[in-house]
N, C-alpha and C positions, 0 to 999 in steps of 0.2 A: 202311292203318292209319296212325292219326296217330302221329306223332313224340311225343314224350313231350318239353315243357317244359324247360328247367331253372329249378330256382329261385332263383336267380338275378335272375329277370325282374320278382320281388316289390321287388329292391334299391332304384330311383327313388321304387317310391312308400313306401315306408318311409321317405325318407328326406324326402319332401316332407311326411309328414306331423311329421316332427320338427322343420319350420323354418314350421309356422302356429302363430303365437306364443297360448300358452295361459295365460289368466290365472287368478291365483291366486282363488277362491271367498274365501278370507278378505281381511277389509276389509283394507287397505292403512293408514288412520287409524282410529280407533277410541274412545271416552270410553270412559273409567274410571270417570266416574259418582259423583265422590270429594268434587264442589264443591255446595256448598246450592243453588244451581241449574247441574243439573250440564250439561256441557258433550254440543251436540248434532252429529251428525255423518249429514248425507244425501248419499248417492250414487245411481243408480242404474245405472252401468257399473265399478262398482269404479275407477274414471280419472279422473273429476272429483268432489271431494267440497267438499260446502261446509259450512262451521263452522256454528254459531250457539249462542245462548244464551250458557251460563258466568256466573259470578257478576261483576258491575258493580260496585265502592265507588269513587265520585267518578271520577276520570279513567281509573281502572286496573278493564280487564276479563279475568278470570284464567281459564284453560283449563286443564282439565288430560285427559291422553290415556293411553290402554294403549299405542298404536301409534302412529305418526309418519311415517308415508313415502311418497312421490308419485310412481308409475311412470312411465317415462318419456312423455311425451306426454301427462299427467295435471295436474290444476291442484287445488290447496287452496286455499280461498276464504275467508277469513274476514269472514263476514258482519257487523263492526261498526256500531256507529253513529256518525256522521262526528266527533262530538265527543270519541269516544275517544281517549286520546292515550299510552297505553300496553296492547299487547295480552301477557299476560305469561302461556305457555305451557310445561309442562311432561308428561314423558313418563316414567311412573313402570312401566312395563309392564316391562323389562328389556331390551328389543331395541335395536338400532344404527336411530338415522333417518338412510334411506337417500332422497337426495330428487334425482332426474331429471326436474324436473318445473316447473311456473310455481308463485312463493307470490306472492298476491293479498290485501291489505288494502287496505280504504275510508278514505280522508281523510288526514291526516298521522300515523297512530297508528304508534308505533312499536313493534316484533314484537320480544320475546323468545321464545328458543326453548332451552329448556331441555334437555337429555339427557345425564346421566352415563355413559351405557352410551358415547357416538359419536354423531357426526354425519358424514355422506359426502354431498356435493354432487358428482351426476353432470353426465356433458359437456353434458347437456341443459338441466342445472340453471338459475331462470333468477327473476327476482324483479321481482315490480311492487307495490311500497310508497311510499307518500308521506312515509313516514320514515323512522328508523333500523331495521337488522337489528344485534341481538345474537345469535349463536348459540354456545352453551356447554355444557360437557358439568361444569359446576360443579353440587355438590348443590341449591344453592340459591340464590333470590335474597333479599336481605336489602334492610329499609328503615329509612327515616329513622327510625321510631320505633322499631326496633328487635322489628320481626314477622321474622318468613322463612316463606318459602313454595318450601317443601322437595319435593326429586321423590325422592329417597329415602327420607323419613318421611314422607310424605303428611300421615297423622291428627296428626300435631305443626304442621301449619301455621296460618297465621292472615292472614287476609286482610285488608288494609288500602288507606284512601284515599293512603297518605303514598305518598310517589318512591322508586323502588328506586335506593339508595347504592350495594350490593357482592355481588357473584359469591363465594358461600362453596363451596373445593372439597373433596372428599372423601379416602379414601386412596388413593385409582387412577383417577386422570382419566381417561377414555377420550379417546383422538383425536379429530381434527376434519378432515378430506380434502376438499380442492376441486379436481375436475377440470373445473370448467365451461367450456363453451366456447361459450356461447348470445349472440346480437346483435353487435353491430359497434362498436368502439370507434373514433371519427372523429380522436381523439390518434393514435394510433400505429397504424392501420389494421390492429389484430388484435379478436380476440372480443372481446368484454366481458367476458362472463364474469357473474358475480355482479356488478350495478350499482344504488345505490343515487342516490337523485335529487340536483340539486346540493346542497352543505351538511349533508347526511347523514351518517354515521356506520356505516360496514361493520366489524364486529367479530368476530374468528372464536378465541374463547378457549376453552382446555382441557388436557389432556396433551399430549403429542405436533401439531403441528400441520405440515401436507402441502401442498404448494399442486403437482399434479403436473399440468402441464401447465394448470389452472386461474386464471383471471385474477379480479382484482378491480379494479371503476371505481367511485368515486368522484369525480365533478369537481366540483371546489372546496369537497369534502367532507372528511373524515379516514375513514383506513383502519386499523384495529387489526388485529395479528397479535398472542396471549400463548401462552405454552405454559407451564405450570407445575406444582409438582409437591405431593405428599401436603399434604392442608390447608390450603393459601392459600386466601389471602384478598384478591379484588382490588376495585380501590375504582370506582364512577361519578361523574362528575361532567357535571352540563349546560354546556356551552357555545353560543357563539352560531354554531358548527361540530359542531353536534353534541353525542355523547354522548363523554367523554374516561375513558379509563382508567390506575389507576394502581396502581404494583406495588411500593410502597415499605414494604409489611405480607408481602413476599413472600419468604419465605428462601429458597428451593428450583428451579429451574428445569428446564423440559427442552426441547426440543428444536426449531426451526422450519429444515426446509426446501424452497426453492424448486425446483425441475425442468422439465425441458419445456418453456423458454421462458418458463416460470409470468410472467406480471406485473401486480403495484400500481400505477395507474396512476389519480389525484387531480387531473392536470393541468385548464385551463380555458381549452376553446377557445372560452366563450363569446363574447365580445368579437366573436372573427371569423366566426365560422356564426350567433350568432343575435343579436349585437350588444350582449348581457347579461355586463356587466364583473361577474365577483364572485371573482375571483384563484385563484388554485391551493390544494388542500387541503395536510391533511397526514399524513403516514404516521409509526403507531411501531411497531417490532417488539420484542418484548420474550422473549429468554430464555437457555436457558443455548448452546444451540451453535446458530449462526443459519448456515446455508447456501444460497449459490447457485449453479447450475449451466445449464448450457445456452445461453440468452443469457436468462436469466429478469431479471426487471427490477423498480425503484422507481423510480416518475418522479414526478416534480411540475413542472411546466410550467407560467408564466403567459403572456397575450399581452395584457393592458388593462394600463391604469394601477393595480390594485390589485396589492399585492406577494404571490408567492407564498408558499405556507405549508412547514413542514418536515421533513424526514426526519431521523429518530432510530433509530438500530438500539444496541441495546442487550443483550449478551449474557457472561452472569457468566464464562462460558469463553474461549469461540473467536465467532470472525467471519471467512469462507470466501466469495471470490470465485473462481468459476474459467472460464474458458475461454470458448468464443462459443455461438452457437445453433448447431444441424447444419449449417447450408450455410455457418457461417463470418463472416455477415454483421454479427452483432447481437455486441455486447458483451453478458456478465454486466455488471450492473452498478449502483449506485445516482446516478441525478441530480437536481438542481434545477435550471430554469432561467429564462429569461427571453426573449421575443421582443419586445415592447411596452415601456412606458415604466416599468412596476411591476419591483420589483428583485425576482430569486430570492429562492428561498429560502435557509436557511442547512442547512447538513447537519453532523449530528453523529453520533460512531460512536466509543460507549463498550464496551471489551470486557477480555479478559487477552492474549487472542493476534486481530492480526487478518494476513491472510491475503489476498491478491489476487495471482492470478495466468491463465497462460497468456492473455494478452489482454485480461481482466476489468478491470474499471475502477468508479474513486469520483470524480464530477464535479459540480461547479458555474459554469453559464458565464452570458453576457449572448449571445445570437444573434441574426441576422436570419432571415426568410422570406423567399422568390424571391417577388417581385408582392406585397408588402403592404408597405406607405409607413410608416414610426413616424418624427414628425420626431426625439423620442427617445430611447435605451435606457436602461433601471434595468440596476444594477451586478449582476453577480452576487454571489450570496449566498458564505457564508463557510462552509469544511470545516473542522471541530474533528475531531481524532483525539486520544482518550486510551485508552491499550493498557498495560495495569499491567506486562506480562512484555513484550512486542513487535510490531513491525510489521513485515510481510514482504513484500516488492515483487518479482513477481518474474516474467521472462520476458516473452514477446512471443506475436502471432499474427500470420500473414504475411498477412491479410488486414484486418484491424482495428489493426494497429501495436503500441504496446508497453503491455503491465497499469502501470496508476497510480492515483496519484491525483493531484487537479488540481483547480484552481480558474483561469475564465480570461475573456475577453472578447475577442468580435469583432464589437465597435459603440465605439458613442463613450462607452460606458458603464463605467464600472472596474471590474476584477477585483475578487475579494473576496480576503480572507486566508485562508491555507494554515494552521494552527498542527499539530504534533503534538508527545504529548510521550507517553513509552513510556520503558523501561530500553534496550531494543535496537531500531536502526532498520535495515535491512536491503534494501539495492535491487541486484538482480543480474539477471544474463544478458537485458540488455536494457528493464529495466524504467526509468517514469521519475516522478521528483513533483515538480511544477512548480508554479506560478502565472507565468499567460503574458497578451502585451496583442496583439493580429494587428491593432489600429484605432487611432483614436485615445484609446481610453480608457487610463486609467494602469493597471500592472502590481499586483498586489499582493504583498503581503508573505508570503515562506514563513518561517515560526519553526521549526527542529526541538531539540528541549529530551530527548537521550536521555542517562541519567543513568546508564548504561554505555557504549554503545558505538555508532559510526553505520558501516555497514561499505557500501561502493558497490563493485560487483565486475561486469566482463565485460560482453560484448556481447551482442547476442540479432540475429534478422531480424526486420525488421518490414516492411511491405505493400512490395511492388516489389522486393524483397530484396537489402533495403539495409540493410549491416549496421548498427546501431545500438546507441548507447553506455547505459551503465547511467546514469543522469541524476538532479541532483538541482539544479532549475533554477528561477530566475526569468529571462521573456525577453518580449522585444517585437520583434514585426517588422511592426508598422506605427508611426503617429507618437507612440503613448504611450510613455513611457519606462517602462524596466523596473522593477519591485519590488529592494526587496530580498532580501536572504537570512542569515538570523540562525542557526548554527548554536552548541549548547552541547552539550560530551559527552565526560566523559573520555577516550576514544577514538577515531582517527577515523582509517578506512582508507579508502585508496584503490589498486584492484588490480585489471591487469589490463586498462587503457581504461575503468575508472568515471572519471565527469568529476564537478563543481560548477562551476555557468556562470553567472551574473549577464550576459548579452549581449544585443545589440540590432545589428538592421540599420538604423534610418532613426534613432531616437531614442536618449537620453542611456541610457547602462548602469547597469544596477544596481549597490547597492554588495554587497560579501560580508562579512562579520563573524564568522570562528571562534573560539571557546575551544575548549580541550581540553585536556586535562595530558600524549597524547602521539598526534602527527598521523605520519600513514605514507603515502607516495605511492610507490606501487612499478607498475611495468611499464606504461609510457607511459599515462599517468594524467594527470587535468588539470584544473587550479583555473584560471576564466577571468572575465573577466568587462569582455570588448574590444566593441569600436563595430567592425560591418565595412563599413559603406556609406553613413556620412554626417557631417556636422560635428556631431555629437551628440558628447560625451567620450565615454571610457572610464569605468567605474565604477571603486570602490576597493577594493581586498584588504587587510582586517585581518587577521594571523592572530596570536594572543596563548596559546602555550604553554609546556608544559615542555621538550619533547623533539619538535622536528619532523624528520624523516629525508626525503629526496626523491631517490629512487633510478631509472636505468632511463628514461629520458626522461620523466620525468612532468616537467610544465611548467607553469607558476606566471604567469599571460600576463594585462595592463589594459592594453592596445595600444587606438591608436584611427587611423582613416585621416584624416580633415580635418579632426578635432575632436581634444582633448588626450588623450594619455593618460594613463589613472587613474593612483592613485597607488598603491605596496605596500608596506606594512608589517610585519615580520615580528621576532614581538619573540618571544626563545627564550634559555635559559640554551644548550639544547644545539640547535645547527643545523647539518647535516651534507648534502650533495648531493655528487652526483657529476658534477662540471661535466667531467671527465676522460676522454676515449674515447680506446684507441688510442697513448697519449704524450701526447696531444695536449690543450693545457689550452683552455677556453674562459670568458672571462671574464664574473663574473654581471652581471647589468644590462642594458644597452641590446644588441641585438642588429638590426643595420639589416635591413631587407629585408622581402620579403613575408612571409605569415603561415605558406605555405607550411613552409617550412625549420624553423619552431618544433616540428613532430609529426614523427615517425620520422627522428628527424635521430641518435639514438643520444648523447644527453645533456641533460641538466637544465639548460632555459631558464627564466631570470626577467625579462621583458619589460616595459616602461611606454611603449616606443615609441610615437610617434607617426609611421605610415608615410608620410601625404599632407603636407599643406601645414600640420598641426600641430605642438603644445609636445610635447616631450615630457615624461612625467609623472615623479613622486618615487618613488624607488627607497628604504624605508630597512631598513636590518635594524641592530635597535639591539645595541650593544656592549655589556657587563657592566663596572661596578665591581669587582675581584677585589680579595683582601685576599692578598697577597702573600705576606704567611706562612707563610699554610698550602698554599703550594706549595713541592714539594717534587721535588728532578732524578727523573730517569727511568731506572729503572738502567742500568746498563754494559752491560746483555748485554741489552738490549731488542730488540735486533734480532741476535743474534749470528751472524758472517760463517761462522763452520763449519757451522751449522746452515743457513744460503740455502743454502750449497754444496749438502749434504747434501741437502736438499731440495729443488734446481731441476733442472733438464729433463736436467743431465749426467748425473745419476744413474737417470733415470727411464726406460731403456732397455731395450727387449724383449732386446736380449742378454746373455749370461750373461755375470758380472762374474769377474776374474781377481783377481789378487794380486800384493804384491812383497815380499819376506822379505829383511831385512839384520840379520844376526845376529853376535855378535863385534864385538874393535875392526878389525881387517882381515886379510890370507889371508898365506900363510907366504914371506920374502924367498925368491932365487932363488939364493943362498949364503948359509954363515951370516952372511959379513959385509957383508951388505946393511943397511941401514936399515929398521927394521920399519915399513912406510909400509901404507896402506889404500886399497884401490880405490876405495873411494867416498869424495869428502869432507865432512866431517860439519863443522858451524857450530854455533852456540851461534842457539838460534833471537831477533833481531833486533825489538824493538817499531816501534812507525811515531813516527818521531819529528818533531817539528815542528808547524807549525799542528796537521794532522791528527788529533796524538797530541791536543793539546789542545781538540780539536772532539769528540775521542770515549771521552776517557780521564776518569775522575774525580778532584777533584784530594785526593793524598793528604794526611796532618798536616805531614807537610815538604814539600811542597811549595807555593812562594808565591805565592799568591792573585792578586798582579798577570802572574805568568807565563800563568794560565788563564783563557782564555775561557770554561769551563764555565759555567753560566747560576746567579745565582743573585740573591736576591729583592734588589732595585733595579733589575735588569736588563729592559731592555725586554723585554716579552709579544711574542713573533710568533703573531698566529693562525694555525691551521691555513687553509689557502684550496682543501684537497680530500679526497680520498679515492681510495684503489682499492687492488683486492684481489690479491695476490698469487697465482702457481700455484700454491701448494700452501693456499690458502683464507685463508691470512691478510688481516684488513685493515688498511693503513698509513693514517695520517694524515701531511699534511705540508704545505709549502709549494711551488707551482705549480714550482718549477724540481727542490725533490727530487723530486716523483712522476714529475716527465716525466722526471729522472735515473735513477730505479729502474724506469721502463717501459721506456728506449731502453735500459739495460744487460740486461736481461732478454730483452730482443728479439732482442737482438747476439749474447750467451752461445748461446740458445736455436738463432739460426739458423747459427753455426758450428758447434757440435754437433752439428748435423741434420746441416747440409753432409759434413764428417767423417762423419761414421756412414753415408750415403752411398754 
């Protein structure tokens, strides 16, 4: 007898039959049948369909569809005629065109693709056009003459020979998702992605817009990103780069973000692969919160003599940099750049809040290639930041270095300029914003213009892990000299090892230039702006405020080794440092010796040295006109001797304090005819008389004028020349010989007390 089965044994092939891929019976594209010659559509594997017909007036041939979508390994063909030059398609059926597949048009006509419901380009997704791609999930497309040709009201449209001006959109845009990952991009050897031919025009406008893991190329083309909200209205316009858009009719936004590595990428390696100079495009992103993540990317890269084109991200909210790609390698980040003789491009990043962090980055530089000769380089291009509420710099990544932004050169070609201007500027735990020179080209100019507050804070790790300071820099370390550094802002903190550096190793330093109405340098913190390795000077430190404080070793340093040192300026009603450690006074200005001893030395250096065979530079902190008047003494009891008692380290003792009680005039004689005398004897308590009294006593109505030195207006001004804080938290003002008098007696009290208690 046979065994009896189990069934069980059905499981493999059940399961194989669920993984032979079964196509859908219904057509994948399909006409609607809606246009006077309506639009026709042959397949005969459901997988490759090819267009034809649709209505023709002059350049413009209009399609319109129930269904819209291309399975993966499937092609839609649009069978034009070469002299077409706009193919303008829409999808009035309801459903999401979902498209994995090749889109093919004849000659340079350029494809609109219309769908309010959504548009999804899969990882397969892939495009062969000779011209531009518009894809939009806007109702309709509007023309010069004022027709539209509607995918939500079909029987309202009207068909016309004129140029479609604007994307009119409805009350719920649908989304737009690109996850393409189809052909080889020879820029930055990832996918392509959705690739449009050079000078073209890739545009992905609608609701919500996704780029998740999805690339887009354009070389030496322009890349559009819009995302926008209930009924805008965005506008077309031809260039000799394509088709440009514009969102200045657009009250409302919503949402673009990057993922996965996602990246924009307009660069142009013609020049060097196929010896075809036609310069880098350009990219705008437009909307209310723009995000990237991963190490997702905007690149624009030139390598010929023509200048590259530029990056614009523009978003009514936020603007979100963050972190690297998975393995760590790839910055987040937006660049322009330059290899060849053509200058970058310029990059600009309009928002309310922008955002870069953990390693992410915003760059424009001038580079070389290994093995390609440019006798030589265009400048890089220039980074505009305008951030209505703030800018926030912030952190590092131990493999990529510290999140910034930057503008820089390493050729003989000059930096471009840094400008930001924000209410709050913000660079912390390692972050840095520079304009730097590594060649011979000059440094450029940083401007920051924050009309609140500019706060630089803490260290972070950056790659080799080395810790590295929060930065806010212009520098050269090859033979250009550095930029400057223009800083304006009510407020300006330094805390914690944030630095401001103007420096240079081979060439001349930059100068620094601050306003502000109140500057704070606390916890070895550091204004620099020294020459460490050549006859190059030092640059110059302005700084012109109300209230500058410099506390805690932060250090104020235009040192230079065999060139001059800069010069420092410091012009302040109120200027306050703690040159004071320990007793010990140390006097401000020239400080000889290595650079060494300036950091962790545990006090407040201001340095113009010159350490080698140089001048040394001008040291000035300007003095005040006072009006004599309206000064007035300082009371009698400003520092009162009962209360230091009262409050210094005698009293401040873990053991439990006693008492002395004297009561009565004195205890009873030892007959009656003794003298009534007292054990204790008692005084009339005695004032300090002498100089003393008249160093600390005010002088009363009888008493004459010429007797006391008390201070009054004719009397020379002694500036104070320190600071330092008492045990119990008070802080004194004074001159170098009283604080070192009130430290060494403090010291003395404190350490016989101790001894005694002992």
């Amino acid at each position: 007898m046979k065994g009896r089965r189990s069934p069980f044994w059905l499981l493999p092939i059940i399961s194989c039959c669920f993984l032979i891929p079964v196509r859908s019976a219904q057509a994948q594209i399909s006409s609607d049948g809606r246009l006077p010659t309506p639009t026709k559509v042959n397949t005969t594997d459901n997988l490759t369909f090819t267009i034809t017909e649709g209505t023709r007036l002059g350049d413009n041939l209009f399609h319109s569809f129930d269904k819209f979508s291309v399975p993966t390994g499937g092609e839609a063909i649009f069978n034009n005629a070469l002299d077409v030059q706009n193919i303008i398609s829409r999808v009035t059926g309801g459903s999401i065109s979902t498209i994995d597949g090749l889109l093919t048009a004849k000659g340079s006509a350029n494809l609109f693709l219309l769908n309010p419901n959504g548009i999804i380009f899969g990882s397969n997704a892939s495009l062969d056009l000779g011209g531009s791609l518009i894809a939009t999930t806007a109702n309709s497309i509007k023309f010069a003459d004022g027709t539209e040709f509607s995918a939500t009201d079909p029987s309202a449209s009207l068909l016309t020979v004129s140029v479609p001006v604007g994307l009119q959109f409805g009350t719920s845009p649908g989304r737009i998702v690109n996850r393409s990952q189809a052909g080889q991009n020879l820029a930055t050897e990832r996918a392509a992605g959705l690739e449009v031919k050079s000078g073209k025009t890739l545009a992905l406008v609608g609701g919500e817009v996704l780029l998740e893991g999805g690339n887009l190329t354009a070389p030496g083309g322009r890349v559009e990103l819009g995302s926008v909200s209930n009924n805008s209205l965005v506008t077309l316009q031809s260039t000799n780069r394509g088709l440009t858009l514009n969102y200045e009719n657009v009250q409302n936004f919503q949402d673009i973000h990057l993922s996965q590595a996602a990246t924009i990428d307009v660069s142009d390696l013609g020049s060097i692969v196929t010896g075809i100079d036609i310069g880098s495009g350009d990219i705008q992103l437009q909307g209310r919160q723009v995000t990237l993540t991963d190490g997702s990317q905007l690149a624009s890269t030139t390598t010929g003599k023509e200048s590259a084109g530029t990056i614009a991200v523009t978003a009514s909210d936020l603007i979100e940099l963050i972190g690297t790609s998975t393995n760590g390698q790839e910055s987040t980040s937006f660049n322009t750049g330059t290899v060849g003789p053509g200058n970058a491009g310029n990059l600009s990043i309009t928002t309310g809040r922008l955002i870069i962090r953990d390693g992410a980055g915003v760059t424009t530089s001038s580079f070389s290639i290994p093995f390609v000769i440019t006798p030589t380089h265009g400048r890089s291009g220039n980074l505009t930041v305008n951030a209505s509420e703030s800018v926030e710099i912030i952190g590092s990544s131990p493999t990529v270095g510290a999140s910034g932004l930057g503008v820089g050169t390493f050729t003989d070609g000059n930096a471009g300029n840094l400008q930001i201007t924000t209410r709050e500027l913000i660079i912390r735990d390692g972050a840095k914003v520079s304009a730097a020179t590594s060649s011979g080209g000059q440094g450029g100019t940083l401007t920051v213009d924050a009309s609140e507050s500019v706060e630089i804070i803490g260290t972070g790790i950056g790659n080799n892990d080395q810790v590295i300071a929060s930065t806010l820099e212009v520098s050269s370390e090859g033979t250009g000299d550095a930029g400057n550094l223009e800083i304006t802002t009510n407020n300006l903190r330094l805390r914690d090892g944030g630095e401001i550096r103007a420096t240079s190793d081979q060439a001349g330093g930059g100068n620094i230039d601050i306003t502000a109405e109140d500057i704070r340098l606390r916890d070895g913190s550091l204004i620099s702006a020294s020459v460490f390795e050549s006859i190059g000077g030092g640059g110059n430190i302005t700084i012109n405020s109300d209230v500058f404080i410099a506390l805690e070793d932060s250090d104020i340093l235009a040192n230079a080794v065999d060139g001059r040192g800069g010069n420092i300026t410091i012009i302040s009603p109120v200027f306050l440092a703690d040159f004071f450690s320990s007793g010990q006074a140390t006097a401000v200005g020239r400080n000889p010796g290595s650079f060494e001893p300036f950091r962790g030395n545990d006090r407040v250096d201001i340095s113009v040295e010159a350490l080698g065979s140089g001048d040394t530079g001008n040291l000035f902190i300007a003095s005040l006109n006072l009006n004599q008047d309206s000064l007035s003494p300082l009371s009698t009891n400003f520092l009162p001797p009962e209360q230091v008692i009262a409050d210094s380290c005698l009293t401040h003792r873990n053991k439990e304090q006693g008492s002395f009680i004297v009561t009565g005039k004195g205890g009873l004689p030892n007959n009656p005819y003794d003298p009534l005398s007292g054990r204790y004897s008692v005084t009339q308590v005695q004032g300090i008389s002498g100089d003393a009294a008249q160093q600390t006593t005010a002088p009363t109505v009888n008493s004459p004028s010429s007797t006391s030195s008390f201070w009054k207006p004719g009397d020379p001004i002694q500036e104070a020349q320190g600071m330092m804080v008492t045990s119990d938290g008070r802080v004194v003002v004074g001159t170098a010989p009283e604080l070192v008098a009130i430290a060494n007696a403090d010291d003395l009290i404190c350490y016989q007390a101790a001894s005694q208690e002992e």
